[in-house]
C-alpha positions as a printed Julia matrix, in Angstrom:
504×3 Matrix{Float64}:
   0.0    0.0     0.0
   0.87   3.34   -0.47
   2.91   5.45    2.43
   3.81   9.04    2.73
   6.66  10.56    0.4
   9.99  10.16    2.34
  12.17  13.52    1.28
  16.0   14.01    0.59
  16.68  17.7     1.48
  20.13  19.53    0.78
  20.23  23.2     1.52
  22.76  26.01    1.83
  21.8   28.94    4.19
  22.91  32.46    5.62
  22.68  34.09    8.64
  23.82  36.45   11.19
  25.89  35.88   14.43
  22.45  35.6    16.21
  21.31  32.98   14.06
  18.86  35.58   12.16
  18.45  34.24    8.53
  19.97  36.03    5.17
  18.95  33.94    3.1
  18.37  29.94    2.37
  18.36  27.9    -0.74
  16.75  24.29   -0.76
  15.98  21.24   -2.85
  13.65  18.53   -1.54
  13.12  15.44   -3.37
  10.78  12.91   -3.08
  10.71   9.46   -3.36
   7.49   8.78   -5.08
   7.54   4.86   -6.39
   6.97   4.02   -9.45
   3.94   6.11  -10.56
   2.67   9.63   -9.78
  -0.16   8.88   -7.66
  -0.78  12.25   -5.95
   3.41  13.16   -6.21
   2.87  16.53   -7.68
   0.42  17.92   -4.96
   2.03  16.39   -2.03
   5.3   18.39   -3.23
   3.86  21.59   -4.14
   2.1   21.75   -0.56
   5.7   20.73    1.03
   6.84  23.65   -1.08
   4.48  26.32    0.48
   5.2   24.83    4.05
   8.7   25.1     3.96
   8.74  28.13    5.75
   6.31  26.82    8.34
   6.65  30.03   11.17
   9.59  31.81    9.78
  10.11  34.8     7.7
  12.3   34.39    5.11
  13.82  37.27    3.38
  15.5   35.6     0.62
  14.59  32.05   -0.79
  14.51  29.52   -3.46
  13.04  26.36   -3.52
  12.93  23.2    -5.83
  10.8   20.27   -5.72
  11.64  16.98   -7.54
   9.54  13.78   -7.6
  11.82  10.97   -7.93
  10.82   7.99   -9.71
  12.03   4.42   -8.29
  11.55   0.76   -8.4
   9.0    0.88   -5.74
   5.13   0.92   -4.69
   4.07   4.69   -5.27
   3.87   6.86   -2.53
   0.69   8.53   -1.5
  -1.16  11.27    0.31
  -1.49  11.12    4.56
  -2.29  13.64    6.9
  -0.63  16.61    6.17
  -0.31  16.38    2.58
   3.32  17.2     2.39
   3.34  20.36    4.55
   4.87  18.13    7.3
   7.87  17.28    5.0
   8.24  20.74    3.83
   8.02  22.3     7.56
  10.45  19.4     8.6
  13.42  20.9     6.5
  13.15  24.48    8.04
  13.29  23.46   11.48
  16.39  21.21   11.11
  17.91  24.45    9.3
  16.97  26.54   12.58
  18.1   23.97   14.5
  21.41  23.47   12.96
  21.94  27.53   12.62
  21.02  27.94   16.89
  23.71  25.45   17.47
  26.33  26.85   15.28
  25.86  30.24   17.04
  25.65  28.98   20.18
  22.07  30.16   21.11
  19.23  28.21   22.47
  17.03  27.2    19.37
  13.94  28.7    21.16
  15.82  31.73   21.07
  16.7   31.73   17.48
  13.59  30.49   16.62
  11.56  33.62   17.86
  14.07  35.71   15.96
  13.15  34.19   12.82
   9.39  34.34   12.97
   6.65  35.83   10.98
   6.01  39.76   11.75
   2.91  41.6    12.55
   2.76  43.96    9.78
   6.2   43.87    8.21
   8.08  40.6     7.41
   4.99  38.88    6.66
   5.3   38.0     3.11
   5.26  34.22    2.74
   7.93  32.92    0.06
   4.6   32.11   -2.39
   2.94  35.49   -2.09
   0.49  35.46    0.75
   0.63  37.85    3.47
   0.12  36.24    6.85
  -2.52  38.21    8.21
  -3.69  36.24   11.31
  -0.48  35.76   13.27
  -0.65  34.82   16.31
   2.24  32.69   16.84
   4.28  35.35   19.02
   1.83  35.04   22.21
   1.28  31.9    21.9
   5.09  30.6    22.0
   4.83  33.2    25.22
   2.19  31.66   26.46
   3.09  27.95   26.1
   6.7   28.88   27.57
   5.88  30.27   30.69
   3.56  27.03   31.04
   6.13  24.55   30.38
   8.58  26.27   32.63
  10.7   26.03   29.49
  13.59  27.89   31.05
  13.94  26.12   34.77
  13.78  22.48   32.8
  16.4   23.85   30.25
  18.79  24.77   33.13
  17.49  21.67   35.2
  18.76  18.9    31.84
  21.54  21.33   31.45
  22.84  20.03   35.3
  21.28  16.23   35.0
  23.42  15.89   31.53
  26.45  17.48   33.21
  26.37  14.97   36.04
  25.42  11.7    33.33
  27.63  10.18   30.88
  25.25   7.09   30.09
  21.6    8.89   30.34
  21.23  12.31   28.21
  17.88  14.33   28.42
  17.03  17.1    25.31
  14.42  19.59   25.24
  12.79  21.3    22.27
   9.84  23.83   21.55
   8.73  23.88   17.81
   5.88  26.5    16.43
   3.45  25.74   13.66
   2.14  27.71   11.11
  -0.36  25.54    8.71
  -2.61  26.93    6.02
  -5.69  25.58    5.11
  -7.57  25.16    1.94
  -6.95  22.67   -0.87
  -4.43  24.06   -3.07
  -6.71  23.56   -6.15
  -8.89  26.56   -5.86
 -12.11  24.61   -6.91
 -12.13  21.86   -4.33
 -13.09  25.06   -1.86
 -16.26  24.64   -2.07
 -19.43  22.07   -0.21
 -23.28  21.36    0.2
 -25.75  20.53    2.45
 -29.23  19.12    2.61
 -31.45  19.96    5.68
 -34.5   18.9     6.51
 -37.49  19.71    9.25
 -40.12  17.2     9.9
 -43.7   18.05   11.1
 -42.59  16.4    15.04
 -39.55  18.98   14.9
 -36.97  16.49   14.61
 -34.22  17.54   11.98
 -31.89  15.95    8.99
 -28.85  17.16    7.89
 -27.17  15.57    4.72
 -23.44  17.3     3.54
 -20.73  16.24    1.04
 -17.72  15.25    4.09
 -16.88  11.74    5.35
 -17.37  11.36    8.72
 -14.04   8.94    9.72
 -14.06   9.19   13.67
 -13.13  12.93   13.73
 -16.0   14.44   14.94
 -17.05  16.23   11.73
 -20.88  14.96   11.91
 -20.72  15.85   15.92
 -19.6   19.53   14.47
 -22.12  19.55   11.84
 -24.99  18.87   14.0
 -24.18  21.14   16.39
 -23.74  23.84   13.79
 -27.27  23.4    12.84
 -28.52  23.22   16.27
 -27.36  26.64   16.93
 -29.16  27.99   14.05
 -31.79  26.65   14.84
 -31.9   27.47   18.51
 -33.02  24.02   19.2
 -31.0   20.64   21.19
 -28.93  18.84   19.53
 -30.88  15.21   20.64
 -33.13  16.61   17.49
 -30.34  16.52   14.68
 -29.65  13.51   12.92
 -26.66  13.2    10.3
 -26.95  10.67    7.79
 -24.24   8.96    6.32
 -22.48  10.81    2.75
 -23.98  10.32   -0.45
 -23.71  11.46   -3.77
 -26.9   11.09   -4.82
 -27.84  13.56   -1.99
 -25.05  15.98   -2.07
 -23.4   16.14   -5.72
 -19.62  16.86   -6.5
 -18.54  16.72   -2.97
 -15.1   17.18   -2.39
 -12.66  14.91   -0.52
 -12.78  14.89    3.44
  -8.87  15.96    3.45
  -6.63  19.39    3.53
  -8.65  19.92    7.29
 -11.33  21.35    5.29
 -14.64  19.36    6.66
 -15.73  21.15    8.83
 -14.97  24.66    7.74
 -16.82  23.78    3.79
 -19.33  21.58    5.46
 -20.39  23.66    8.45
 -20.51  26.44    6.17
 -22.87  24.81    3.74
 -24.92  23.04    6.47
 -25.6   26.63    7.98
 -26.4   28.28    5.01
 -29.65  25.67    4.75
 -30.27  26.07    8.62
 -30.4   30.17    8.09
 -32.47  30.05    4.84
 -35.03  27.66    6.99
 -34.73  29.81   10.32
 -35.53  33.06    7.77
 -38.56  31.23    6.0
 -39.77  30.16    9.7
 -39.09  33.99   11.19
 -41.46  35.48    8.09
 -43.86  32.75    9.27
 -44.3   33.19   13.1
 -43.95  36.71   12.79
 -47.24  36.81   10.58
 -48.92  34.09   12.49
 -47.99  35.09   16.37
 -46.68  38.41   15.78
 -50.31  39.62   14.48
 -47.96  42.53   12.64
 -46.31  43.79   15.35
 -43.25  42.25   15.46
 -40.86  41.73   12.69
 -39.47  38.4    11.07
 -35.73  40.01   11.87
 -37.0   40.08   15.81
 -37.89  36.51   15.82
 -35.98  34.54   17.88
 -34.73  30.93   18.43
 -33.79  29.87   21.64
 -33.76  26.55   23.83
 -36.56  24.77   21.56
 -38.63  27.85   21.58
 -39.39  30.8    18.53
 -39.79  33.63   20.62
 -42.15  35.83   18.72
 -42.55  39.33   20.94
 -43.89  38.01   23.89
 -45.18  35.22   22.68
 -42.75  31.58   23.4
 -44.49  28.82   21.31
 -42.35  25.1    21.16
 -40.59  24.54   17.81
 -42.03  22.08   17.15
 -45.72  24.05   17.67
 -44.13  26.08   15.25
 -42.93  23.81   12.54
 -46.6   21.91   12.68
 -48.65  24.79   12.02
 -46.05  25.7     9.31
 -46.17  22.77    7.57
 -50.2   23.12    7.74
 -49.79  26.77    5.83
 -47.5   24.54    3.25
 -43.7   26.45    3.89
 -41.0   24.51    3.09
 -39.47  22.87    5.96
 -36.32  21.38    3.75
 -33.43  23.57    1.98
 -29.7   23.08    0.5
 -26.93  24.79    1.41
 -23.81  25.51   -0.48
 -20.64  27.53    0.2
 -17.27  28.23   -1.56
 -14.36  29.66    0.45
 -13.62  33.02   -0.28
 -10.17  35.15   -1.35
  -8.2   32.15   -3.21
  -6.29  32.33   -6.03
  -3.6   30.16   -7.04
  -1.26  30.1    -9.94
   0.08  26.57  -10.77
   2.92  27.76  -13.28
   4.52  30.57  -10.83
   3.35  28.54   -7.69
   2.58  32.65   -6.24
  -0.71  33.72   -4.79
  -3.3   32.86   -1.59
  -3.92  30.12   -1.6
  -4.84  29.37    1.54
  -7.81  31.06    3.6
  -6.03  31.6     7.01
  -3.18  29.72    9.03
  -3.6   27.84   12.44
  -0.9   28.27   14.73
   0.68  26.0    17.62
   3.93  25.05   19.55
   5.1   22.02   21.51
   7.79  21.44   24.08
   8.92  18.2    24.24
  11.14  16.45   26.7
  13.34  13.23   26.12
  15.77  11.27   27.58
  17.94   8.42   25.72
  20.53   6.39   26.56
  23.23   6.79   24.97
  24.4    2.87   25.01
  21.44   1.24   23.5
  20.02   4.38   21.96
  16.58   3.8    23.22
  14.57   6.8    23.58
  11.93   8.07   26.09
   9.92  10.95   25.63
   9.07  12.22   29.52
   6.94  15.04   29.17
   4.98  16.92   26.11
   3.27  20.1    26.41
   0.95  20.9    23.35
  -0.99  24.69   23.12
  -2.71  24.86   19.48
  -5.08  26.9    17.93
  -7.95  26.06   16.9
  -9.5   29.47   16.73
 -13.48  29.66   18.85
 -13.38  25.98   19.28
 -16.64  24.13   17.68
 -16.02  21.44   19.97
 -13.25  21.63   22.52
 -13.05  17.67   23.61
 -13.25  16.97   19.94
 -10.16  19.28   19.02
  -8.04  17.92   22.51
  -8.59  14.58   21.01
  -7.96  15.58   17.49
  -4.63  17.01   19.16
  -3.56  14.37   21.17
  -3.89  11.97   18.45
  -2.26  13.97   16.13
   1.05  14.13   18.85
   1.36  10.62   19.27
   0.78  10.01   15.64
   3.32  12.19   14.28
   5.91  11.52   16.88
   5.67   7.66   15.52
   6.09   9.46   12.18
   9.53  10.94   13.5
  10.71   8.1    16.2
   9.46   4.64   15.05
   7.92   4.31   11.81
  10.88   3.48    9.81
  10.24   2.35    6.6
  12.86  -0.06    4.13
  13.3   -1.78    0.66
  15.18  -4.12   -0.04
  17.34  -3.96   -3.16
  14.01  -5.1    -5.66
  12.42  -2.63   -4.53
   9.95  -4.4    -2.49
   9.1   -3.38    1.41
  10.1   -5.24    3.72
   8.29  -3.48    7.12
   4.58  -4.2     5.68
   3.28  -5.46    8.92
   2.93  -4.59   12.92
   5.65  -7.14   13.49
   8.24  -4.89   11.35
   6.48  -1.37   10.62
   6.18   0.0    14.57
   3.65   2.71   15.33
   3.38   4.03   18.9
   1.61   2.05   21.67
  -0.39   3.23   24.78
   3.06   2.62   26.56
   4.77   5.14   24.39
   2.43   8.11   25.38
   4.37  10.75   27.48
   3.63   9.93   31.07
   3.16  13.7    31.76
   1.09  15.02   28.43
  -0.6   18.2    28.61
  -2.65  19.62   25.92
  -4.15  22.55   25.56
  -6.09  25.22   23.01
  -5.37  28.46   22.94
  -7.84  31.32   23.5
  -8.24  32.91   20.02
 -10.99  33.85   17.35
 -10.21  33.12   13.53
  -9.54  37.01   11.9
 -11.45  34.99    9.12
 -15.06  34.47    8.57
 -14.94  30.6     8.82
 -17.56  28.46   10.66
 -18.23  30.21   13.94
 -14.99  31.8    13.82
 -13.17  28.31   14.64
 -10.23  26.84   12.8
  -9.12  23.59   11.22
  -7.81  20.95   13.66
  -7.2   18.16   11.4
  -4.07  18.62    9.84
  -1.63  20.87   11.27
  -1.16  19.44   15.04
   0.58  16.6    13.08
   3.51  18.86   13.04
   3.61  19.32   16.62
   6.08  16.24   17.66
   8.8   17.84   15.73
   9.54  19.06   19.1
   9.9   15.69   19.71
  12.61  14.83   17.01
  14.48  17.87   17.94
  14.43  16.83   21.7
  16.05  13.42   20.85
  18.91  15.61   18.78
  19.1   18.09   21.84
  19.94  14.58   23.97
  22.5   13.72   21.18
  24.42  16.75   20.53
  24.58  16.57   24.78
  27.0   13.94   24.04
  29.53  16.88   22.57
  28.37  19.57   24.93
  26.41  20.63   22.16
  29.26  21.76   19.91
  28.06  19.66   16.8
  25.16  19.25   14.89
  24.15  15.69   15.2
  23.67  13.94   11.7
  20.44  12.15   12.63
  18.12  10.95   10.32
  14.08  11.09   10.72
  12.74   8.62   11.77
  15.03   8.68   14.86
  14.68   5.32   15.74
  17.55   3.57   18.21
  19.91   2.63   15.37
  19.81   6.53   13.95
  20.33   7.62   17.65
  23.46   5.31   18.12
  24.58   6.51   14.49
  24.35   9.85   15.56
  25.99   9.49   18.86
  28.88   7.98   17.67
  29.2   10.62   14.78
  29.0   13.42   17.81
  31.11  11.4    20.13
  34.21  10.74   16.91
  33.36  14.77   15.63
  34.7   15.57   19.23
  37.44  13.52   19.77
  38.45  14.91   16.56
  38.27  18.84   17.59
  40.17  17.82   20.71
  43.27  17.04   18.58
């Protein structure tokens, strides 16, 4: 089956004796099998996530999709931004070492601006940022500074044990890249007892999105949400959908689900205004509230309401349909929005390994994302803590190999290791940060699909801090993602020779 697209990256970059970036030049290559499959997209979304939170004055960057004697490579969460976003934070963290400087510290340096440096390398001008009080925020939680100085005196004292810690930010636009996948419908429908369908173009695949989509219609509708029921996709219901994917369900689906609602909640408002109002009280005045239209003051049950309506022959059903606004996106010059907003997070991670075995630990994870006026808040922690473990199986365990026919060899849970209950940080706290989206998405709230996948790059950078302990953090550790035991050992022996070598 097909896998994500492992990427090659080489890169040259400039910078300042405070780690500040000139300038950077990268290529990433992919390794994409032996056909296409969705190779071009996944790379040109790794292309506009390359500069994940980080301003970058001066920058060129190539894509290539290599073809190779192997099963072709596919789409997974993230779509390539995590691949893209993976090769600027190595660069940041190879450019704080070789000045000397925390990486948090030369990380903040780097990042997007309010209203100047805010020009992403593809055109778009990050208008929503938010990433400066959150990284505040999250590091005054963590305690960032006391643990740094705390492993700083546990790695002095250790030759066998080394702990790391890392905090990573996240910047991760959402929209599908091809303009005209932007868009969604819905289907709602009132019956004469006041119980309520809702019918929409997304796949519901354990992530909450009919949960979201209910409740969306709920609120317009002022009534509980024990009256919605969501029945399953279909496209003889809802034509053209688009896929369930780029963290887009909710916002497209929401949307179009609470277009119907309000067209309904209108047609019902110019009906109890004329029938309980007795012209005194205008449809706009109509209210609905806990089950009730609230007409003046007059409080009849909905579904009082939606029985005598039905008796002076309104509709009770209407579609919905929206299409995200302000994108544009030119495929030859790769410049122009096309994303509607960004969501924003950080992680601090902290690891220990051992330095003999290279097994690794990860001992505590703090998560803050943002997920703008949450729709659902236990749906996005979830979301988020899934996403954490997930992606830090992506960077630690989940090694993938071929042998020399080009056939792979870890196809199965007894070779291909994802993370078990046992790997979950014993101390994981997870958290959403207070925010409304500065766009006019569903309910102000933002995407929480995608982007917290990028979190656990604190934890890859974590297991390097624990390395380049080794040489008192005087060399970049050459360690390879996934950092699974053997890449660990690799790497400490490459610190450990490295500075024996400076030492002559």
């Amino acid at each position: 089956t097909g896998k994500r697209h492992d990427f090659h990256y080489t890169y040259e970059v400039g910078y300042d004796d405070k780690g500040v970036i000139d300038g950077v030049t990268v290529d990433m290559t992919s390794r994409c099998g032996f056909s296409a499959d969705l190779s071009g997209p996944v790379m040109t979304r790794a292309l506009c996530h390359f500069d994940n939170a980080y301003w970058l004055s001066d920058v060129t960057i190539d894509g290539f999709c290599g073809k190779t004697n192997t099963q072709s490579n596919t789409a997974f969460r993230g779509f390539g931004g995590p691949q893209g976003a993976f090769a600027i934070e190595y660069i940041m963290d190879n450019v704080a070492r070789s000045v000397g400087e925390d990486s948090l510290d030369v990380r903040r340096r780097n990042l997007y601006g309010k209203t100047e440096r805010n020009q992403t390398p593809y055109g778009q001008v990050v208008e929503d940022n938010v990433i400066h009080e959150l990284i505040d925020e999250l590091e005054a939680t963590s305690e960032y500074r006391a643990r740094r100085a705390a492993i700083n005196e546990f790695n002095a004292n250790n030759e066998v044990l080394k702990k790391g810690l890392a905090l990573t930010p996240v910047k991760f636009g959402i929209a599908f890249n091809v303009t005209h996948f932007n868009q969604a419908g819905a289907l709602v429908h009132i019956y004469t007892d006041g119980s309520v369908l809702v019918n929409h173009g997304g796949t519901e695949m354990g992530q909450g999105l009919n949960t979201k989509v209910a409740q969306v219609v709920a609120h317009e509708l002022g009534i509980g949400f024990n009256r919605i029921r969501v029945t399953a996709t279909d496209t003889s219901k809802i034509a053209n959908t688009s896929a369930t994917a780029a963290s887009t369900g909710s916002d497209l689906n929401g949307k179009a689900a609470q277009d119907a609602a309000r067209q309904l909640r209108e047609r019902l408002s110019a009906f109890a205004a004329e029938r309980y109002g007795a012209g005194q009280v205008a449809a706009s005045e109509v209210r609905f509230v806990h089950d009730r239209v609230v007409v003046g003051d007059v409080i009849v049950p909905f579904e009082e309401v939606i029985a005598k309506a039905y008796v002076a022959r309104v509709q009770l059903w209407s579609d919905g349909f929206y299409a995200t606004p302000k994108l544009y996106w030119d495929q030859s010059k790769l410049q122009g929005r096309p994303f509607y907003y960004y969501s924003y997070g950080a992680a601090v991670s902290e690891v220990v390994i051992d330095t003999l075995t290279g097994e690794m630990r990860v001992l505590r994870a703090d998560a803050l994302h943002d997920v703008g006026a949450s729709l659902n808040p236990a749906l996005d922690v979830g979301q988020v803590e899934g996403a954490f473990i997930q992606g830090m199986g992506w960077l630690t365990t989940e090694e993938l190999w071929w042998n020399t026919g080009g056939k792979l060899m870890t196809h199965a849970p007894s070779t291909y290791k994802i993370p078990t209950v046992n790997d979950t940080p014993p101390d994981f706290r997870v958290r959403l940060f207070k925010n409304r989206n500065a766009e006019d998405s569903i309910h102000r709230s933002k995407a929480t699909g995608e982007p917290p996948l990028l979190l656990p790059f604190s934890v890859f950078f974590a297991v390097r801090d624990a390395v380049s302990a080794v040489g008192n953090h005087k060399v970049n550790p050459p360690l390879n993602a996934p950092a699974t035991s053997e890449e660990i050992l690799k790497a400490v022996g490459a610190v450990r020779a490295a500075t024996a070598a400076a030492r002559q």
